[in-house]
Backbone bond lengths (Angstrom), bond angles and torsions (degrees), N, CA, C in turn:
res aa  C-N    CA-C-N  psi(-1)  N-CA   C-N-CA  omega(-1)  CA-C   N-CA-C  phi
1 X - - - 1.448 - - 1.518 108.21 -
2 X 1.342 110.17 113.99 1.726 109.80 173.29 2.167 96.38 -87.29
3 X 1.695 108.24 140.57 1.118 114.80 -178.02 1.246 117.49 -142.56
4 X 1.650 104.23 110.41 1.851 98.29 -152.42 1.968 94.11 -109.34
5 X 1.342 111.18 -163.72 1.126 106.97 168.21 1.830 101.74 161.97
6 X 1.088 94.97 155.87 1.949 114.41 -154.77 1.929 87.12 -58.32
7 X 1.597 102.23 -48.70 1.648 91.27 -176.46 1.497 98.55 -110.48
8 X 1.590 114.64 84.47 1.806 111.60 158.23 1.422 128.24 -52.83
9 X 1.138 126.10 8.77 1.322 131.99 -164.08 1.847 104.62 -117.58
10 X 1.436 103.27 -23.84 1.413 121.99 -148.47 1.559 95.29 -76.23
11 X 1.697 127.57 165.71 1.033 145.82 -174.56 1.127 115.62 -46.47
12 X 1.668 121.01 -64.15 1.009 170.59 -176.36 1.702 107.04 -37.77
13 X 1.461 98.74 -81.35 1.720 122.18 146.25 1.610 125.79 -16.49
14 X 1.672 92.75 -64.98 1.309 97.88 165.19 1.604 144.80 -57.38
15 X 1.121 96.32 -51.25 1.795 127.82 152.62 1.510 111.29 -33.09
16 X 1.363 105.33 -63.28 1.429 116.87 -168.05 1.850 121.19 -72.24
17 X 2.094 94.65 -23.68 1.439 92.65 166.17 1.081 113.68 -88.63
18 X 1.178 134.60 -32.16 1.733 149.39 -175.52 1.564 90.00 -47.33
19 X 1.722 113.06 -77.34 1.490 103.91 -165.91 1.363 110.21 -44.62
20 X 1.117 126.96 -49.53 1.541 124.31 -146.26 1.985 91.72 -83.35
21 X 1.136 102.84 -22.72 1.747 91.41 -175.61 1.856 101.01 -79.41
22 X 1.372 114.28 -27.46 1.622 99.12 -173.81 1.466 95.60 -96.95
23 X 1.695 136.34 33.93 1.104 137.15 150.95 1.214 113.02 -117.69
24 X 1.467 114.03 15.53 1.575 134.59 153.28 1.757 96.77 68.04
25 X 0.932 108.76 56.05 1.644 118.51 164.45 1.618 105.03 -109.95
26 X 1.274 107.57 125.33 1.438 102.23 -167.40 1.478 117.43 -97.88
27 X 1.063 120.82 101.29 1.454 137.88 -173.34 1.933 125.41 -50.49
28 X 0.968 123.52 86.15 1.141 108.48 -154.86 1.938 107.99 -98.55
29 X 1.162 93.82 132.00 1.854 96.39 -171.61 1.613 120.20 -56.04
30 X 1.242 119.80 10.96 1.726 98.70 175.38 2.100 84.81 -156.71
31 X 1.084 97.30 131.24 1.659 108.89 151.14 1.507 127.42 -24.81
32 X 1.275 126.48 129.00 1.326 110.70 -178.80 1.659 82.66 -160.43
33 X 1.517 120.10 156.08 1.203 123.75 -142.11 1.712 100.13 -105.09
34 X 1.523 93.25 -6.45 1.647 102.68 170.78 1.555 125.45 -90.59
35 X 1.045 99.32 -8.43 1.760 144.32 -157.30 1.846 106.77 -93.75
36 X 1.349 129.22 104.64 1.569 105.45 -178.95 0.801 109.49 -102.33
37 X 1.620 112.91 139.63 1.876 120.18 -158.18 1.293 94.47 -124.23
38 X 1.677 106.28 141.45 1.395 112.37 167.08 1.766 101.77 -108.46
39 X 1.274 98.58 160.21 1.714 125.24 -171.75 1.180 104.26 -111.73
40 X 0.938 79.73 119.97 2.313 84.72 168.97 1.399 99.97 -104.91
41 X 1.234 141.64 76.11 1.472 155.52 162.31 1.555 95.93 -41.72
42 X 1.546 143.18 -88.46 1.239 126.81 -156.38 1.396 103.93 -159.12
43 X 1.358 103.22 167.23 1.291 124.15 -162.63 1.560 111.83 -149.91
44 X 1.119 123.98 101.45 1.676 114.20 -177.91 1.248 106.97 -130.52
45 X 1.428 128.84 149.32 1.626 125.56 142.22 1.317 128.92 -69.70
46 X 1.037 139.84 145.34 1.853 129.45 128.26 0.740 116.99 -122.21
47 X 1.202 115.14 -158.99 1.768 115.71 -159.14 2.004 106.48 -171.50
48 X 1.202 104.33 103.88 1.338 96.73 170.46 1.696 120.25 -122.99
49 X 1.427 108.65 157.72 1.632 119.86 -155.77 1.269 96.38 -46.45
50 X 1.433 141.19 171.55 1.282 150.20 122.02 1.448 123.79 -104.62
51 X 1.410 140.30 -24.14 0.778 158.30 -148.24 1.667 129.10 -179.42
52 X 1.546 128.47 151.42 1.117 98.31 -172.19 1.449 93.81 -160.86
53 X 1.595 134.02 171.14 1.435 138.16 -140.29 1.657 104.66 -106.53
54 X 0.826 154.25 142.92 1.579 136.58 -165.51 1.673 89.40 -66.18
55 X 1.529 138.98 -9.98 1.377 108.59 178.89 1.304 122.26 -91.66
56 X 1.553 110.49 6.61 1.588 124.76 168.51 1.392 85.02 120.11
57 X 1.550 153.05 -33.92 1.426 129.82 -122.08 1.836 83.57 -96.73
58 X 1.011 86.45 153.36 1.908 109.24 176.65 1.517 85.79 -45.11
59 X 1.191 110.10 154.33 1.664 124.45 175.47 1.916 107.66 -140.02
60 X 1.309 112.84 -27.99 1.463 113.91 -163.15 1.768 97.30 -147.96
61 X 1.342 119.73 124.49 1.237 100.99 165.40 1.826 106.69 -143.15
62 X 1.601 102.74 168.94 1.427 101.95 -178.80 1.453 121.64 -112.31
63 X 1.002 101.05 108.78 1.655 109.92 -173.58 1.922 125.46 -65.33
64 X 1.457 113.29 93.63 1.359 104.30 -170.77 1.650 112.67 -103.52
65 X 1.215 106.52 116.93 1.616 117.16 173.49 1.045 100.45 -100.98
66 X 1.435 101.37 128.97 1.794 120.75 -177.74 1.671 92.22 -126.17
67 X 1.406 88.68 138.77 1.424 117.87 177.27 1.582 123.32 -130.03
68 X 1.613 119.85 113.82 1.517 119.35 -162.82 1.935 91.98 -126.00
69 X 1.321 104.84 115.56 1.355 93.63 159.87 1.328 109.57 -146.68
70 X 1.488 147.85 -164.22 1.438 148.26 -143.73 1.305 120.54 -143.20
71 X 0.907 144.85 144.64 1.813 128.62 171.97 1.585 104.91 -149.80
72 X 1.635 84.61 122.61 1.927 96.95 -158.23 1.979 94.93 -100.64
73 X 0.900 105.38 83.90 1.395 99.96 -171.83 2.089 105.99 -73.44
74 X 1.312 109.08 -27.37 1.227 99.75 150.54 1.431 108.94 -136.86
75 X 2.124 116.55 -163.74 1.627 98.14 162.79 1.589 106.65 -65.89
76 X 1.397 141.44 -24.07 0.982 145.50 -149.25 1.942 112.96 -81.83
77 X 1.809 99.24 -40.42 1.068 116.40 -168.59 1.741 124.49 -99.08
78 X 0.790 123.07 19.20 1.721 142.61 -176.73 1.656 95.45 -30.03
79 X 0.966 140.95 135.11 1.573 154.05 123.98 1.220 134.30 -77.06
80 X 1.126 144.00 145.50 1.513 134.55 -161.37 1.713 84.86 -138.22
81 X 1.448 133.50 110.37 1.252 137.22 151.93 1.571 107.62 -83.37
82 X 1.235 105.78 155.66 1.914 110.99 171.13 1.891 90.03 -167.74
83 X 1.493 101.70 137.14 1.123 113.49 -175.30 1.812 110.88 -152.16
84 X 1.742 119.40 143.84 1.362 84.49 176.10 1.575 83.71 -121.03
85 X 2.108 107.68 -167.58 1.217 115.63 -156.92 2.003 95.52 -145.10
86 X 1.307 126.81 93.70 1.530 111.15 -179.95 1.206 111.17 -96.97
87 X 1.376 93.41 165.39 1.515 122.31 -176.47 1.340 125.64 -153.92
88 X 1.634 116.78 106.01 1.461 97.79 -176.52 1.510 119.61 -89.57
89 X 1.522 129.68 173.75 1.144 126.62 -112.30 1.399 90.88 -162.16
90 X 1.387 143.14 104.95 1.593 137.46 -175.11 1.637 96.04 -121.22
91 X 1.788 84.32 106.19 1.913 104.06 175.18 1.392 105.53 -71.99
92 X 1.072 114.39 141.72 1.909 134.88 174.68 1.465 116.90 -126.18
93 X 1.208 128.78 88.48 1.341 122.73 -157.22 1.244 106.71 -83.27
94 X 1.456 120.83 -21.32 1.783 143.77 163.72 1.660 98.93 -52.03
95 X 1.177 126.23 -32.01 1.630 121.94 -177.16 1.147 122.71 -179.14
96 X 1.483 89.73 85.72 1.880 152.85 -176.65 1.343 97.99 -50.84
97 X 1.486 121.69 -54.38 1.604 124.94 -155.95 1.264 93.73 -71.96
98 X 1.753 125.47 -57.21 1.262 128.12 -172.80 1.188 119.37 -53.04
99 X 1.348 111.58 -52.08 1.593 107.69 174.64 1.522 131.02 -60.96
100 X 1.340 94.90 -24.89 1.884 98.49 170.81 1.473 102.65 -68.98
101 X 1.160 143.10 -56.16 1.304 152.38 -168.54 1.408 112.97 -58.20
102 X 2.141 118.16 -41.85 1.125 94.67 152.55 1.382 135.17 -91.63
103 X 1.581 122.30 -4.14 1.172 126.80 174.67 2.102 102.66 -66.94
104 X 0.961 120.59 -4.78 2.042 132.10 170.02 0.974 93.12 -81.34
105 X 1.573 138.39 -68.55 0.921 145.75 163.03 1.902 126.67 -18.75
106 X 0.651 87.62 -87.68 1.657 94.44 168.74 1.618 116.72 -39.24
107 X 1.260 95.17 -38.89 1.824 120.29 -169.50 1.499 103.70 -52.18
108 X 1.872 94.92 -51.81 1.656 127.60 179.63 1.621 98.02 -56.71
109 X 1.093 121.88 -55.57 1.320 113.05 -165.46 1.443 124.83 -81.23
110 X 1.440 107.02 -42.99 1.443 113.07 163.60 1.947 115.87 -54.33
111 X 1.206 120.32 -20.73 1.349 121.29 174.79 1.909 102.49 -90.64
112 X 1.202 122.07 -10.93 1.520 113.61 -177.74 1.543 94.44 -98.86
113 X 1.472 126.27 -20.88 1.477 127.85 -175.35 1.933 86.85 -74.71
114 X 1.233 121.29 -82.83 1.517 123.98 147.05 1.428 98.65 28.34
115 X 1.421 120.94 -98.98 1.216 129.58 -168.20 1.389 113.84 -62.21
116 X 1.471 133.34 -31.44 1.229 129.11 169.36 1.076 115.26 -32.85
117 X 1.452 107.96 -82.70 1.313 147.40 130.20 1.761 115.93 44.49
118 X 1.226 76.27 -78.81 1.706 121.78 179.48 1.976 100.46 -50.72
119 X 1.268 96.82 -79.28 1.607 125.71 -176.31 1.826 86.78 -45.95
120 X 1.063 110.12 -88.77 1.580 114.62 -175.76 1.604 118.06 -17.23
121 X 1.209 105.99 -40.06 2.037 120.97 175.60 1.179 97.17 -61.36
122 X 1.353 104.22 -66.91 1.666 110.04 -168.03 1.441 122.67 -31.22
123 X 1.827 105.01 -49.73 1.485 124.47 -160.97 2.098 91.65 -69.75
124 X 1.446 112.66 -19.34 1.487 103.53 -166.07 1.260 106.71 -104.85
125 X 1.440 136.93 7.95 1.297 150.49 -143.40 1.504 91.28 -106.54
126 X 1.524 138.12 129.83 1.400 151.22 -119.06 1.811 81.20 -156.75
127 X 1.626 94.07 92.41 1.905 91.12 172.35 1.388 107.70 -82.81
């Protein structure tokens, strides 16, 4: 399986080759048309309110990572997967540092669920 993607460097990327290499799928470094490549097209967060403090400030929010990528099993056969992943999210404006560190945190994990995720499709995918 060749597996490219806009950010090769990115978390996400990483995750997604790791699983599939210790499930012994052998990853091969350049595209070849005999070769079935998956696409990691995109990866974003948002985040909308759930809740909020009687002084207006956000108090609770839900964190949605959406994940869209492709699997070209031939030129003929292209797939388009898109899936999202939530998480809610309790803002502390009293302690900012902490919460950024676990809101990375979460970020980290929701992108290794991501790759599970990912691997798990694969195993159900009907060539």
């Amino acid at each position: 399986l060749h597996v490219s993607s806009a950010d090769k460097y990115g978390e996400l990327t990483r995750q997604v080759k790791q699983h599939l290499s210790l499930n012994n799928i052998k990853l091969v470094p350049s595209a070849n048309k005999n070769i079935p490549q998956m696409r990691l097209l995109k990866d974003s967060l948002n985040r909308r309110a759930l809740s909020v403090f009687p002084n207006g400030q956000v108090a609770e929010y839900e964190l949605i990572y959406t994940v869209r990528y492709q699997l070209a099993l031939s030129q003929d056969d292209i797939r388009t997967y898109e899936f999202e992943l939530n998480r809610d999210y309790q803002d502390d404006p009293n302690i900012a540092l902490a919460k950024s560190r676990e809101l990375d945190l979460m970020l980290s994990e929701m992108r290794k669920e991501a790759a599970n995720k990912i691997l798990r499709d694969l195993s159900t995918i009907k060539i």
